[in-house]
N, C-alpha and C positions, 0 to 999 in steps of 0.2 A: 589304974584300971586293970582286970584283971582281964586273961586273956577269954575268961568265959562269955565277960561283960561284955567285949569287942565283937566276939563273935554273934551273938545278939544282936548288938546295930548294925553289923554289917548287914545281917538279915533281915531283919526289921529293913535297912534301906532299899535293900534289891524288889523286896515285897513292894513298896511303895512305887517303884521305878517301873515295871513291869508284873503288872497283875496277873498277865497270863501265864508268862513263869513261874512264880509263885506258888498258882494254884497246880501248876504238874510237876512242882517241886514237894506238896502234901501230898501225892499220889504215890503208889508202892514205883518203884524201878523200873519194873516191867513194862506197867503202865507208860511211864515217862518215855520208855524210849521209842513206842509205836507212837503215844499221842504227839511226839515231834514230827515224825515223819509225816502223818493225816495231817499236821498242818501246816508243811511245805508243799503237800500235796494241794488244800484247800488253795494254798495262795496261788499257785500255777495257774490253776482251773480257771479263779476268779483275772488273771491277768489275760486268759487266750478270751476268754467272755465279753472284755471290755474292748480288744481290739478288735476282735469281729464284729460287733456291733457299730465301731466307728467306722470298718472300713465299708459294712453296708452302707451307711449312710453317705458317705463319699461315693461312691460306685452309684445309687441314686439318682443323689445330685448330680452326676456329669450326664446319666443318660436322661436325667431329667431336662439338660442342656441340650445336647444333641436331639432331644426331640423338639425342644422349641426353635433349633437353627434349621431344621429337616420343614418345618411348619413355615418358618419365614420364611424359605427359600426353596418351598412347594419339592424339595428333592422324595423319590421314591423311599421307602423304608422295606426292610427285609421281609416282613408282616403286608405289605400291602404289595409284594410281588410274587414272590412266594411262600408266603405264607410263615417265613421266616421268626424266629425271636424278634421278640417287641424291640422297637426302640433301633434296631439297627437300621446303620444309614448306605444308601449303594451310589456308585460314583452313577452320574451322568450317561445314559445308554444313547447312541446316534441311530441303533436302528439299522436297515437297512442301506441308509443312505450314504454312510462312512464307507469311505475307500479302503477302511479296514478294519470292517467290520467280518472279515474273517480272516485275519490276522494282517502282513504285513506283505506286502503284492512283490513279485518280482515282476522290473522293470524290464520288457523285453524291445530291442531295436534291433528292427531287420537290413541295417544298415552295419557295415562290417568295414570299418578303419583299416587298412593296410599298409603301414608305413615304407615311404619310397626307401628303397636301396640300391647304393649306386652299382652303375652296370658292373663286370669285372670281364665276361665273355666278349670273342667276337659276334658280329651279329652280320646277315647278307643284309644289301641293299640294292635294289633295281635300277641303274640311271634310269631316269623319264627325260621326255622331251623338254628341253631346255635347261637341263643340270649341266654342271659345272665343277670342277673341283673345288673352287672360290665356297659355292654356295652350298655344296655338299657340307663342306665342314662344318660349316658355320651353322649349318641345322644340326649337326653332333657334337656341336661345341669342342671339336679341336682343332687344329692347324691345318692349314692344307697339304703341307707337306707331310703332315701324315696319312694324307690318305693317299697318298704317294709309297710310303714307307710301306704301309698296307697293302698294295694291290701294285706289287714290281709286276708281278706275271702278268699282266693284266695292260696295266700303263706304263710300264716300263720307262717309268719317270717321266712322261708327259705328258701334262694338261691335257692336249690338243688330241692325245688316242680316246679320248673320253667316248663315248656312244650310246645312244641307246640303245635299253634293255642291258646291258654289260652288268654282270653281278661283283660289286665289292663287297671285300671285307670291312668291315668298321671297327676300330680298336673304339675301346671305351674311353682310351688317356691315351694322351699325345706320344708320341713314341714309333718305336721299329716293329713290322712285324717279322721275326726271323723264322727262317723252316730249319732246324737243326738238323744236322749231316752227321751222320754216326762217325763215331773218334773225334769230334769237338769238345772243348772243355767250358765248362761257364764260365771260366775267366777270360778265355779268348772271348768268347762272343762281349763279353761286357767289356773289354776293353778295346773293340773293333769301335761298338757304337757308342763306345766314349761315356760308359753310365758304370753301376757300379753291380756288381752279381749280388747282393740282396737286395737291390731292386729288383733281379728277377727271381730269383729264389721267394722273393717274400710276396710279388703278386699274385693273388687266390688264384686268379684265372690261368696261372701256369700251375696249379695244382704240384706242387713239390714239396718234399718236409724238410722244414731246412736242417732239422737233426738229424735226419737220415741219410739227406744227397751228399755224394761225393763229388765234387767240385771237378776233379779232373776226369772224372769216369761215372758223370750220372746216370746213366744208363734209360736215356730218353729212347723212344722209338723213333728211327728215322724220318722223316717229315712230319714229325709234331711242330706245328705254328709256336711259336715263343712270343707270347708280348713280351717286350724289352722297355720297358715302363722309361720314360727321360730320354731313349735313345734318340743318337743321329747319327747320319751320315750324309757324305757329300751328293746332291743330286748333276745326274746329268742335264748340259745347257743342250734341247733340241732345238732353238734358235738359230739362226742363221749362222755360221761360222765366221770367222776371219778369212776372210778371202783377198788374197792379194794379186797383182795384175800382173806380175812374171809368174805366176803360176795359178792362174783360178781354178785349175784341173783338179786342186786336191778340195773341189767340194761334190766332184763326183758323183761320194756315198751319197749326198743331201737330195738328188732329184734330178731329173733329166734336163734342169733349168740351169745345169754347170754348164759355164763356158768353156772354150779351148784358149788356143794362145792368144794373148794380147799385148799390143805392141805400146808404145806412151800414149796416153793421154791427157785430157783435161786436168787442171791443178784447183781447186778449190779455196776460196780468200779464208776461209776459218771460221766464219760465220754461219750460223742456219736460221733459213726461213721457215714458216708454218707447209707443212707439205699439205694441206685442203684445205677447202676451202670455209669448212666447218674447224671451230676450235674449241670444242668439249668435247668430256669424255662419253662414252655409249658402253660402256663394259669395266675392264677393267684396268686401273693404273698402275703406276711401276712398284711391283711388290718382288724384289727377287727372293731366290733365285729362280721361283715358277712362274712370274711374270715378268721379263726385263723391258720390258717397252709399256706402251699408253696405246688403248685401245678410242681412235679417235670416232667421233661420230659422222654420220652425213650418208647421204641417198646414193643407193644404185647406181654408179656410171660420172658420181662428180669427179671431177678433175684433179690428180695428186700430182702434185708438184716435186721437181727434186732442193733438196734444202739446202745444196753447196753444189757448186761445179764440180765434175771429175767423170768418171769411168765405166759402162754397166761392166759389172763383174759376176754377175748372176741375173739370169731373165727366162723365168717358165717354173713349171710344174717341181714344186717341194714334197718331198715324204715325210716332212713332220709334222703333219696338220694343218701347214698356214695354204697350204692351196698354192695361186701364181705368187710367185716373191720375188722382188724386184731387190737386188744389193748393185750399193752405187760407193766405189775406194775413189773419196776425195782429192788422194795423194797430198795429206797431210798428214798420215797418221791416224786416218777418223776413216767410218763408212758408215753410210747410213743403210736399213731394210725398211721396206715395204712389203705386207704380207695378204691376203685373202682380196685381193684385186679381181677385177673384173676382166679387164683388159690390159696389152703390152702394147705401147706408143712405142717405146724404142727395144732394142734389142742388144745380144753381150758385144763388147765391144763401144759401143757408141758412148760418144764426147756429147755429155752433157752440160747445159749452163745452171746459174744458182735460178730458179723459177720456172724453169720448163715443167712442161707439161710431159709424162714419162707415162701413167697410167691411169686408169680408171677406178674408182672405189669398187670393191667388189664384196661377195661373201661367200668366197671357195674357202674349200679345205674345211674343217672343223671348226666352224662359225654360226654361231649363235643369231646371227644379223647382218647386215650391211654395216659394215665399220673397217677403219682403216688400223690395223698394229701395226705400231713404228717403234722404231730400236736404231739407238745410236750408237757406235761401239770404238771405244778409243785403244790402239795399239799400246796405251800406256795403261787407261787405269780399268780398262775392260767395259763392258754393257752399263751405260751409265743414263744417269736418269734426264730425259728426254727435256721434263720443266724446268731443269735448270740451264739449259744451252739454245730453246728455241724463241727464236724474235717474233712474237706476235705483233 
């Protein structure tokens, strides 16, 4: 075959394959090369045609949809509120009656939370008629002895100077109140009341920086109050003293109820009886070192007994609160007191038996009531506790 022949059926076959080609392959060049372009052109056109038309028909259908779900389910349409495009659907309107139907409400309460925070200051307090250092505390929830510690000038460590209308101080937490004395160092004072100086450095209520104080030269103003947070110190016993019968003169300081010289007496078997004739308590029991005795109960004028044989060593008028106070030296080693008495059956000097009749209940001196304090006091182990030595 020749290569003319070839080329002929190649032709011949393209022709048969594609007609459209063929006929713009009998056309001049020129021709040929615009009528390719008009017909990538035609086919574009005829492609954006057929999509538009489907995607009417889709778009349609769905608001064809949405109007029959708006119909079953009676919802408003855009067209039937205002006046909206057909076919659109509007959520669910409440109307006036919605809590927020004009937007979303701020909730207001005239009620205003204040979270407690603990005290850090001192605070005054009034004694009233029938306070106590007992019960003082104990409505500020600390120690008695701190409010002791608090108010030296004041009580000068005794219960029994208590009084009304008398203004205390209140610490907030258990502790010393100290007045610092110019040229004191924080460590003295913390290691007087046995605590440690960032306890006090670091209580608000002493207002101190702890990076800026200088420890041996803080340079406090002279009678600034220190809470001493933990502190302690020894309190004074205004209790009856030891009183002995070669010498009861040295209770003098105590009240004009000191005796002079006494010569022997009575000896006591070692034993103690109930000194009245009541045996509970009406106040308060043995709490040292602010309480060392039991506050006995019973009426105006009954009968106190003495609880061992021996000696008065003391009989009249006390300046520490307890009013008449009766001290009886066993001559065993032991003495017993009787305090806020009514009356004095014997006087100093006189030999008494175990159960005599020595005084009257009373409520002299700094007493709350009719009741007898009694206080046992051993030359060996000191002011000891009364229910563990008396024979009911």
């Amino acid at each position: 075959m020749t290569e003319e022949t070839h080329d002929k059926s190649e032709k011949q076959e393209t022709e048969e394959k594609a007609p459209a080609i063929a006929v713009l392959a009998k056309l001049p060049k020129s021709l040929q090369r615009y009528g390719g372009v008009a017909l990538v052109l035609a086919f574009a056109v005829l492609i954006v045609f057929v999509m538009r038309n489907f995607s009417t028909g889709v778009a349609g259908s769905r608001e064809d949809s949405r109007r029959a779900t708006a119909e079953a389910l009676a919802l408003p349409t855009i067209e039937s509120v205002t006046g909206g495009p057909a076919g659109s659907i509007l959520p669910a309107y409440g109307g006036g009656n919605s809590d927020f139907s004009e937007g979303i409400p701020r909730l207001a309460s005239i009620d205003t939370i204040i979270p407690s925070r603990a005290r850090v200051d001192l605070i005054d307090y009034e004694v009233q008629a029938g306070d106590n250092v007992f019960g003082i505390a104990d409505q500020f929830g600390i120690k008695p002895e701190s409010i002791l510690w608090g108010n030296f000038g004041v009580l000068n460590d005794n219960p029994n100077f208590l009084e009304q209308a008398q203004i205390l101080q209140i610490m907030p937490i258990d502790g010393v109140l100290h007045d610092f004395k110019a040229g004191e160092s924080l460590s003295s004072i913390a290691e007087f009341y046995d605590t440690t100086v960032a306890a006090i450095v670091e209580w608000p209520g002493n207002r101190l920086d702890p990076y800026e104080i200088d420890l041996d030269n803080p340079g406090i103003a002279d009678g600034t109050a220190l809470i001493v947070p933990g502190g302690s110190r020894e309190l004074r016993d205004w209790g009856p003293p030891a009183i002995s019968r070669d010498n009861p003169a040295v209770a003098a300081y105590y009240g004009p109820g000191a005796c002079g010289a006494i010569g022997e007496g009575a000896i006591g078997n070692g034993s103690f009886v109930w000194p009245s004739v009541a045996t509970s308590l009406s106040g308060f029991d043995y709490n040292p070192p602010l309480h060392n005795g039991i506050d006995i109960a019973g009426a105006e004028g009954n009968a106190i007994f003495a609880v061992d044989g021996g000696v008065v060593v003391y009989a009249g008028w006390s300046n520490s609160g307890y009013g008449n106070l009766m001290v009886i030296d066993h001559g065993t080693g032991w003495q017993s007191a009787y305090a806020h008495l009514s009356t004095l059956a014997v006087g100093c000097g006189t030999n008494v038996s175990q159960g005599e009749v020595i005084a009257g209940l009373g409520n002299t001196g700094n007493s709350s009531g009719p009741h007898l304090h009694f206080e046992l006091l051993s030359f060996v182990f000191g002011k000891v506790n009364p229910w563990n030595y008396l024979i009911q």
